[in-house]
C-alpha positions as CSV (number, residue, x, y, z in Angstrom):
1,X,123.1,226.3,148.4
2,X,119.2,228.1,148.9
3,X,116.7,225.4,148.3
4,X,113.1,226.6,148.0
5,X,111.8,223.1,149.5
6,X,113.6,220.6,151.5
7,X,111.8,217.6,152.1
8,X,112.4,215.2,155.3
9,X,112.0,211.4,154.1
10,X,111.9,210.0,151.1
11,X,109.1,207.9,151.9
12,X,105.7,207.6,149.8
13,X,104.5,211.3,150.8
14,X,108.6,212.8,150.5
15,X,109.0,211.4,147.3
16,X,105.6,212.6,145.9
17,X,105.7,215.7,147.0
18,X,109.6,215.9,145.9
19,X,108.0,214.8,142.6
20,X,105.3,217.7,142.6
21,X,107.5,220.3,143.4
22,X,110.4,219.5,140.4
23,X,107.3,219.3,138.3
24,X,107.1,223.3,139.5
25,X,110.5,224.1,138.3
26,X,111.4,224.7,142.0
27,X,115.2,224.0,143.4
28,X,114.5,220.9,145.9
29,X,116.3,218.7,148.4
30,X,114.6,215.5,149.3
31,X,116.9,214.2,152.8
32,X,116.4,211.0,154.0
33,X,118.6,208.8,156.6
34,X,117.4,205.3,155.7
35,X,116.1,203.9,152.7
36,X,114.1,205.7,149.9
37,X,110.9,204.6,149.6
38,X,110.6,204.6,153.6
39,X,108.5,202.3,155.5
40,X,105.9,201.6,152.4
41,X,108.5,200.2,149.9
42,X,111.3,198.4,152.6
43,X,109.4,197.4,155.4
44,X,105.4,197.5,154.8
45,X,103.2,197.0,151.9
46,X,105.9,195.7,149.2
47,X,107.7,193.3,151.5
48,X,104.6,192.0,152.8
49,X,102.5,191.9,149.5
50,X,105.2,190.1,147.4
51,X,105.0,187.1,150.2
52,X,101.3,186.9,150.5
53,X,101.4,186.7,146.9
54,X,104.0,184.1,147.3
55,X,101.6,182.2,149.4
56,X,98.3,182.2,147.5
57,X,100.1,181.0,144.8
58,X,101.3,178.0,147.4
59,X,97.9,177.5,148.2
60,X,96.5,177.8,144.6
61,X,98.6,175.1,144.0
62,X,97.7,172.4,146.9
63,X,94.3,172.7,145.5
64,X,95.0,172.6,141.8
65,X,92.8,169.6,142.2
66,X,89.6,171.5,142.2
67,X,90.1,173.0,138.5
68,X,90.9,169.7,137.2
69,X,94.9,169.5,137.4
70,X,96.8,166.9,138.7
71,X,100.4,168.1,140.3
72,X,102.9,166.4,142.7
73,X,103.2,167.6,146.4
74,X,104.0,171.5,146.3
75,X,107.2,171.8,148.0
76,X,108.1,175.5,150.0
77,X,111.1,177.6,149.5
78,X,110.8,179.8,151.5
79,X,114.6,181.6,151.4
80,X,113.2,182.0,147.3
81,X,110.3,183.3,148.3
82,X,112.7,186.2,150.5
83,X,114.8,186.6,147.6
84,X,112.2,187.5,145.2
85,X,110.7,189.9,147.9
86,X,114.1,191.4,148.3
87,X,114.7,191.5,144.4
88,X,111.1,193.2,144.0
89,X,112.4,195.8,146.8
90,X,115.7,196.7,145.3
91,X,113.8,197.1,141.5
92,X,111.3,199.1,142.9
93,X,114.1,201.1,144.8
94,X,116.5,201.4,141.2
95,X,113.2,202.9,139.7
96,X,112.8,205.5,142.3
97,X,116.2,206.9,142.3
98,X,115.4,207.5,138.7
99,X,112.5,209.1,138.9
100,X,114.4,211.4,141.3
101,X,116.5,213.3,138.2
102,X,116.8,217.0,138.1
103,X,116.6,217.0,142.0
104,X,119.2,216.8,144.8
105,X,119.0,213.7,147.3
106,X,121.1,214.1,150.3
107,X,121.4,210.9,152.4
108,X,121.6,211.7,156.1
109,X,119.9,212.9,159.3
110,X,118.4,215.9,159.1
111,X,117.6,218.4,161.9
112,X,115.2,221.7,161.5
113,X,117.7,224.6,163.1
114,X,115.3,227.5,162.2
115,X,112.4,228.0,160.2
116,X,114.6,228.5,157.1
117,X,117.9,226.2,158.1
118,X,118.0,222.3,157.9
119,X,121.2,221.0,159.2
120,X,121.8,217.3,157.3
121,X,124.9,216.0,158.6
122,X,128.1,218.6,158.5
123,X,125.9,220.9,155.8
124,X,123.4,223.5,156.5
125,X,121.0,224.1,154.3
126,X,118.5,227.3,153.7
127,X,115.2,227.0,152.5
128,X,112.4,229.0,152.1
129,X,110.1,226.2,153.0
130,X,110.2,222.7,154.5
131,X,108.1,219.4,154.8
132,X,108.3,217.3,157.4
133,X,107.5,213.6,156.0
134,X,109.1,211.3,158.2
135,X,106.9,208.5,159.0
136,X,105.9,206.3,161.4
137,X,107.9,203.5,163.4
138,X,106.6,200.4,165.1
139,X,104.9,201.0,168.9
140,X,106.1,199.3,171.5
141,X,104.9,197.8,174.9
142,X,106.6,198.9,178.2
143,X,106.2,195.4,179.5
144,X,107.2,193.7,176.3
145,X,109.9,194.8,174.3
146,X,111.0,193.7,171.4
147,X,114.3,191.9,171.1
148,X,114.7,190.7,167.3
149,X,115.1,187.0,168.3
150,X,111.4,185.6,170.7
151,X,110.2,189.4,170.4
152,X,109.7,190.3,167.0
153,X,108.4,193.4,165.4
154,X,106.5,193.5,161.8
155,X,110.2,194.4,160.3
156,X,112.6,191.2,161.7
157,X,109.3,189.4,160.4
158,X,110.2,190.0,156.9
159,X,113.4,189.5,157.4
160,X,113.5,185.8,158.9
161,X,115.4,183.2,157.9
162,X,113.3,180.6,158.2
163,X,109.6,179.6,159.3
164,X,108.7,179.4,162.8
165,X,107.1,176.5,163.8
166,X,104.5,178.5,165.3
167,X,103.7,182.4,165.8
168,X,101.8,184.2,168.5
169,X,100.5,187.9,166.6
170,X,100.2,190.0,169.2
171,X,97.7,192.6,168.2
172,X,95.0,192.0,165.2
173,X,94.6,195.4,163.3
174,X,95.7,195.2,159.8
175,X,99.2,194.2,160.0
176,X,98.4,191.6,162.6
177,X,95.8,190.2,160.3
178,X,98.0,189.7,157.5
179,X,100.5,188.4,159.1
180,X,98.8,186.0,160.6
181,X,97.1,185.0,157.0
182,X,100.5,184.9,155.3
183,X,102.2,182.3,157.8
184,X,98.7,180.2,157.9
185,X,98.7,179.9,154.7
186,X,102.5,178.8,154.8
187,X,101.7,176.3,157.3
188,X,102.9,177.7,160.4
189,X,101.2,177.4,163.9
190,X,99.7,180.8,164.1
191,X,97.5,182.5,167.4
192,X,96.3,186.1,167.6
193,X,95.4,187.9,170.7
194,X,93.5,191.2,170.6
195,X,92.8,193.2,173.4
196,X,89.5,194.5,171.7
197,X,86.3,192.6,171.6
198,X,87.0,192.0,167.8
199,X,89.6,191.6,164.8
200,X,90.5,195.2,163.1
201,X,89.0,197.3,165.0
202,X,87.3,200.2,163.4
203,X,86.7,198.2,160.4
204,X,82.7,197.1,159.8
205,X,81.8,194.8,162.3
206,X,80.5,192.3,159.4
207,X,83.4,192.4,158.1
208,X,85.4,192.0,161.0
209,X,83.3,188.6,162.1
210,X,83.8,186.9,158.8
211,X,87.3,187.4,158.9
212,X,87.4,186.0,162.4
213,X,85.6,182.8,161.0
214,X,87.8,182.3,158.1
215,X,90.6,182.7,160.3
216,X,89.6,180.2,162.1
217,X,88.7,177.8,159.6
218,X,92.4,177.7,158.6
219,X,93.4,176.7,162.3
220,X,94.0,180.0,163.7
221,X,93.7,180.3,167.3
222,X,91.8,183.7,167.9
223,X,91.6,185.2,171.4
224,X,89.8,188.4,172.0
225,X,89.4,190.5,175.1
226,X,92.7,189.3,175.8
227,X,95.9,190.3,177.5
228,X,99.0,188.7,175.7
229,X,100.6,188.5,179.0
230,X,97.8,186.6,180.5
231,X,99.4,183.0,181.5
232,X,96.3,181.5,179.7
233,X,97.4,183.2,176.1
234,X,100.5,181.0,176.8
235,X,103.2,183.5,175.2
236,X,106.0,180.8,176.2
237,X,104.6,178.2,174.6
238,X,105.4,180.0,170.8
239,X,108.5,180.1,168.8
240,X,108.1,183.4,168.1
241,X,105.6,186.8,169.2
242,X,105.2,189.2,166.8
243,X,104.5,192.4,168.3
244,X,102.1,194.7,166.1
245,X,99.7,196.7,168.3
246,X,100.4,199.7,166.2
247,X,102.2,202.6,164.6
248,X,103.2,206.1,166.2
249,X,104.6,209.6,164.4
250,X,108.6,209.0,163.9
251,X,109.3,212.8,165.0
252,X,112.0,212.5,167.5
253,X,115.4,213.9,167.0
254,X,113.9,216.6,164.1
255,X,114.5,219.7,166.5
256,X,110.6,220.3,166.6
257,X,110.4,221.2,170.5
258,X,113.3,223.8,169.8
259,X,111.0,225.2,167.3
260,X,108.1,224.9,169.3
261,X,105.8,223.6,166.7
262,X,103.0,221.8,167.9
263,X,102.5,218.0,168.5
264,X,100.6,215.6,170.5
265,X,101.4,212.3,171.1
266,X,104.9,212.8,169.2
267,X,102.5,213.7,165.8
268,X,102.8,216.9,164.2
269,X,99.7,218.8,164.6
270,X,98.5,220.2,161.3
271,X,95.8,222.7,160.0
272,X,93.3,221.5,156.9
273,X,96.0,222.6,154.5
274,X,98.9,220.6,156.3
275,X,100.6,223.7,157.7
276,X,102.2,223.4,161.2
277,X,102.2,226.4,163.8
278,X,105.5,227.6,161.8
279,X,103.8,229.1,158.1
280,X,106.8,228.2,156.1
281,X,106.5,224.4,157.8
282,X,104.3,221.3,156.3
283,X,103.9,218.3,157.2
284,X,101.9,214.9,155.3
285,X,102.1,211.8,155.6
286,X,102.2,209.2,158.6
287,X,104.1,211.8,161.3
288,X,100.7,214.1,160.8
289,X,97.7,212.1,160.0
290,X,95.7,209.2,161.9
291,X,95.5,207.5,158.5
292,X,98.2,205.7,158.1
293,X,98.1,204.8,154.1
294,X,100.9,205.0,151.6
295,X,98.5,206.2,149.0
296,X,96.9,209.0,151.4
297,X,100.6,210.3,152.4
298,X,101.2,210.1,148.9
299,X,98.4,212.6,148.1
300,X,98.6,214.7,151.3
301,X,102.7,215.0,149.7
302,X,101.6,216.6,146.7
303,X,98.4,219.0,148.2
304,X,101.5,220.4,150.9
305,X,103.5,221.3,148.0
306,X,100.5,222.5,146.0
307,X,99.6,224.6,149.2
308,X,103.2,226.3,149.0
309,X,103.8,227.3,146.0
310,X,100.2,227.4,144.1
311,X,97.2,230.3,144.6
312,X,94.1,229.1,146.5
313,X,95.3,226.5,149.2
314,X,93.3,223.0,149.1
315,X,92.4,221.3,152.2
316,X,93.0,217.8,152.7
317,X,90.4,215.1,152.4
318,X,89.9,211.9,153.5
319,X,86.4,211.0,152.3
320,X,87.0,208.9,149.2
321,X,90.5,207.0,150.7
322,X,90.4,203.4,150.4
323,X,91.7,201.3,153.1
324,X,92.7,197.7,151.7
325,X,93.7,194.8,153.7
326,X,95.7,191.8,152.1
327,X,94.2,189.2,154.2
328,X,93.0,185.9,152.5
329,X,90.7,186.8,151.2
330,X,90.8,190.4,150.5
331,X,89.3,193.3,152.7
332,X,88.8,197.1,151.3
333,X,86.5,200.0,152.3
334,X,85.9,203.7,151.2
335,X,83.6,206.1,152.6
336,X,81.8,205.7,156.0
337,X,80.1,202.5,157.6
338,X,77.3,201.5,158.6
339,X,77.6,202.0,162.3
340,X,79.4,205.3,161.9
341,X,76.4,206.5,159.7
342,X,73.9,205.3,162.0
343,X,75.8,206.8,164.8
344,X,76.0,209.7,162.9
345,X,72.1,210.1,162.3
346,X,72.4,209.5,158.5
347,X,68.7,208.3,157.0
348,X,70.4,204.7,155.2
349,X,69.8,201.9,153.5
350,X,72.2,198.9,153.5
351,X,72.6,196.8,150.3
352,X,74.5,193.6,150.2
353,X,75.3,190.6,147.9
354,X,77.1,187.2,149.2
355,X,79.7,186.3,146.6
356,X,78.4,183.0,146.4
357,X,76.1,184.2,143.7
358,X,79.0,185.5,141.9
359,X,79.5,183.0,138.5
360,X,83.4,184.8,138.2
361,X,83.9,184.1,141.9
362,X,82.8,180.9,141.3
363,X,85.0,180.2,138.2
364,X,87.7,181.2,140.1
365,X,86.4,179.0,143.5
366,X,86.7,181.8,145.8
367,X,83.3,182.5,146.9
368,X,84.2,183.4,150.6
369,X,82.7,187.3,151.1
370,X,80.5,189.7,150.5
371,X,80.0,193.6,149.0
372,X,78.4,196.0,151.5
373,X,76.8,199.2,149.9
374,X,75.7,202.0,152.0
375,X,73.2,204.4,151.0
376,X,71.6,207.6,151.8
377,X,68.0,206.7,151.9
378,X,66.3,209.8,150.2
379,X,68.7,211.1,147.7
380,X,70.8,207.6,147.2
381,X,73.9,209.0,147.2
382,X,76.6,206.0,147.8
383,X,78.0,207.1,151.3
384,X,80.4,203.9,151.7
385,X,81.6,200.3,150.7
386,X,83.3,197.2,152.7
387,X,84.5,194.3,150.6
388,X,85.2,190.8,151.7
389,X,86.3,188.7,149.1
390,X,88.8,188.0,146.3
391,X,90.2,191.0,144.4
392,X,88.6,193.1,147.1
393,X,91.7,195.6,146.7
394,X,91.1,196.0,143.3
395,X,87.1,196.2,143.3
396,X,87.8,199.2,145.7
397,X,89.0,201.5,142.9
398,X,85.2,201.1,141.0
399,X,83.5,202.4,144.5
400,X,86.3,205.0,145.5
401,X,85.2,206.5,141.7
402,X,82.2,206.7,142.9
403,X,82.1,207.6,146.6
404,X,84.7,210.9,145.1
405,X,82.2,211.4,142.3
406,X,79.0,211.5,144.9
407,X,77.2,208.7,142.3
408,X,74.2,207.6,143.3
409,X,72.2,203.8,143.3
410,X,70.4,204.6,140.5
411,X,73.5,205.4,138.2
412,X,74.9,202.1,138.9
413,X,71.7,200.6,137.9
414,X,71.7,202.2,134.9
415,X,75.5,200.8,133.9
416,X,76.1,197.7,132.2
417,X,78.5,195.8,133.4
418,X,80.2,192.7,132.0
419,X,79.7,189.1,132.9
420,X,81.2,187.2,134.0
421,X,82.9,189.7,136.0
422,X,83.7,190.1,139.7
423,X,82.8,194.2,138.9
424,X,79.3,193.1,138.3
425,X,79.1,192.1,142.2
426,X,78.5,195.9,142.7
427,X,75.1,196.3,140.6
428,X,73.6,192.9,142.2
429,X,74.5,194.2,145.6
430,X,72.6,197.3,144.3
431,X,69.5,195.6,143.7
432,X,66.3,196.6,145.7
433,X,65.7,192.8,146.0
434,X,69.3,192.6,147.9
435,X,69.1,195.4,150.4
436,X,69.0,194.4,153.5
437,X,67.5,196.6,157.1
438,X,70.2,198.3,159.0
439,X,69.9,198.3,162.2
C-alpha cells in the first residue's frame, strides 16, 4: 500500500501531526513500537502529574486545620494512588486510539530503507514523505547505570510498588525537581545532588533560589556543586537513587546513518522548517529539538506536516513556548529572562509582585512566590515571564497570549481584571510602584 505520510512514533508530535495530515485528506500511517501516546502520556507528564496531584491533595488535607476543618489522621494509599494514575493512563490512551479513525496504525519497529520505503516489521511500505517523531529516552551515566532495583530511572519510579524510605535524586532539572517534591510531600527521605551551582539550571536564577529554599523547608537535603559519587553525598546510605540528569534523541536503530542524514549527538539535525538533509524527510519533536515539551513537539508535529503538503513553508518558533514545572509550588516561564536579556544587550525593566499581597493566594493559604515581568524599557513590549507560585501552570497561558501577541505594559494596565483572582497578580506586578532595578 503507497502512503503519502508515514509517521514514526505515536507520541505527542506523531500523533498531532498524524492528526493534521488526516485533516488534509491524505493516506497516512502513524508506526509506533511501544505505546501510543509515547513518553508524554506513559511515562512523563501524565504519570507524574496524576501523583503530584495525588499528593497535594495529601497535603491539603494534613493542614485542613488552617481553613477551619477538623479531620482524623490522613492515612496514604499509595498502591491507589498508582491505580488511579494507571487508570488515568489507559483512559487517556482509549481516547487516543479514537481519535486515530480514518487512519492506519501499524504497531511495530520501523526502519527508513530509502527515502520513499519504511520497513515496519515483515511489510514495506512506500511513501512519498516521512516524519521521524521518535522521542527521547532517559541518559545514562557510564559510571552509574541504572539497574531497576537501587538504580532507578524516572520510569521504574512511576512504577514502584511501594515508598522508599528515603530517595537520593540524582540530578535537579525539571524531572529531578518534581520528583523530589512529590515523595517530600509523601513523606519520604528525599536528597538531591546537582552538579551545577544551582537547582534547574537555565531557569531564572530567582526562581531557581526560592525553589531551593522551599525545598528545603520541607526537609530536603540539597547539595550543589556536587558529584553523586562523592563518598560525602553518601549514595549507599539511600534506599533508592533516582537517576535523572537528562534526556537524549531516541534515534538509534531508524536506519538514519544508511541514509546519511544528518545528526549530532544522536539528534536529527533539522532546518527552520523541520526538514532533514533528505527533502522528503521531517523530523519534530524531542529526536530534533533542544526543547523538550510535549506541547512544543505537538506544534512542531503539525508545522512539519503543514510544511509538506501546504504552499509557503512556516518556520518553527520557540518564542512564546511555555515551560511549566509541577514542583510545589508551581514554576512556568515564556519568553526570555532576565539574565539572557541582559546578556543579550536588551534596554529592560524588571517588574515583580510577591504573592503575599495576593488576597486569592491568601484565601487559598498559598502565598509562597512571586510573578516576574520583563520589559523592554522604551517601547514596553513584554519580552518574558517566570512564575513561582500556586497555579503557576495555568497563569502561564495569560502571559504566553501575550508574549505571542507582542502586548505591551501599558495594555495590561489598561485591563480589568477580577478580584479576587490569582490573574490579577499580573497587573500588580505591572505596576510602576512594583518594578524593581535589574541588574
Amino acid at each position: 500500500m503507497d502512503y503519502d505520510l508515514i509517521i514514526i512514533g505515536a507520541g505527542w508530535a506523531g500523533f498531532n501531526a498524524a492528526l493534521k495530515a488526516r485533516g488534509l485528506g491524505l493516506k497516512v500511517a502513524l508506526v509506533e513500537k511501544d505505546k501510543i501516546g509515547g513518553t508524554c502520556l506513559n511515562y512523563g507528564c501524565i504519570p507524574t502529574k496524576s501523583l503530584i496531584q495525588s499528593a497535594k491533595v495529601y497535603s491539603l488535607i494534613k493542614k485542613s486545620s488552617t481553613f477551619g476543618i477538623s479531620t482524623h489522621s490522613a492515612t496514604l494509599d499509595f498502591a491507589q494512588l498508582k491505580s488511579r494514575k494507571d487508570k488515568l493512563i489507559q483512559q487517556l490512551q482509549q481516547g487516543m486510539q479514537l481519535m486515530l479513525k480514518g487512519l492506519d496504525f501499524l504497531e511495530g519497529e520501523a526502519v527508513i530503507i530509502s527515502p520513499g520505503l519504511v520497513k515496519v516489521g515483515e511489510r514495506k511500505l512506500k511513501t512519498r514523505f516521512i516524519l521521524i517523531a521518535s522521542g527521547s529516552r532517559t541518559l545514562e551515566l557510564p559510571k552509574l547505570k541504572i539497574d531497576g532495583q537501587k538504580i532507578i530511572s524516572s520510569n521504574d519510579a512511576l512504577e514502584l510498588e511501594a515508598l522508599p524510605s528515603s530517595i537520593l535524586i540524582i540530578g535537579a532539572g525539571v524531572i529531578g525537581c518534581e520528583f523530589a517534591s512529590l515523595f517530600s510531600m509523601l513523606g519520604v527521605k528525599v536528597a538531591i545532588v546537582e552538579k551545577m551551582p544551582q537547582l534547574l539550571p537555565g531557569v531564572d536564577n530567582d526562581i531557581a533560589k526560592k525553589i531551593e529554599v522551599i525545598l528545603k523547608k520541607s526537609g530536603v537535603r540539597i547539595m550543589l556543586n556536587s558529584d553523586a559519587l562523592d563518598p560525602a553525598v553518601g549514595i549507599d546510605n539511600y534506599d533508592k537513587s533516582l537517576l535523572c540528569i537528562g534526556r537524549i534523541a531516541n534515534t538509534r536503530g531508524l536506519g538514519l546513518e544508511q541514509l546519511g542524514i544528518a545528526v549530532e549527538k544522536e539528534r536529527i539535525i533539522v532546518d527552520d522548517n523541520l526538514q532533514t538533509s533528505i527533502s522528503n524527510i521531517y523530523a519534530a519533536g524531542d529526536c530534533a529539538s533542544g526543547m523538550m515539551l510535549a506541547h512544543f513537539a505537538a506544534y512542531q508535529g503539525k508545522l512539519a506536516v503543514a510544511n509538506m503538503f501546504l504552499p509557503c513553508p512556516l518556520k518553527s518558533d520557540s518564542t512564546a513556548i511555555p515551560s511549566c514545572i509541577f514542583t510545589d509550588p508551581e514554576i512556568a516561564s515564556v519568553g526570555i529572562n532576565e539574565a539572557d536579556a541582559l546578556a543579550s544587550g536588551l534596554d529592560i525593566r524588571v517588574h515583580r509582585f510577591d504573592l503575599r499581597g495576593s488576597a486569592m493566594a491568601r484565601i487559598l493559604d498559598e502565598t509562597e512566590g512571586f510573578i516576574k515581568v520583563v520589559s523592554h524599557k522604551k517601547s514596553g513590549e513584554i519580552l518574558g515571564v517566570a512564575i513561582i507560585g500556586t497555579r503557576a501552570t495555568e497563569l502561564i497561558g495569560i502571559m504566553t497570549l501575550a508574549i505571542a501577541n507582542h502586548l505591551k505594559v501599558s495594555q495590561f494596565n489598561d485591563t480589568v481584571f477580577a478580584h479576587p483572582s490569582l490573574a490579577e497578580s499580573f497587573s500588580e506586578a505591572l505596576r510602576d510602584s512594583h518594578e524593581i532595578q535589574s541588574n
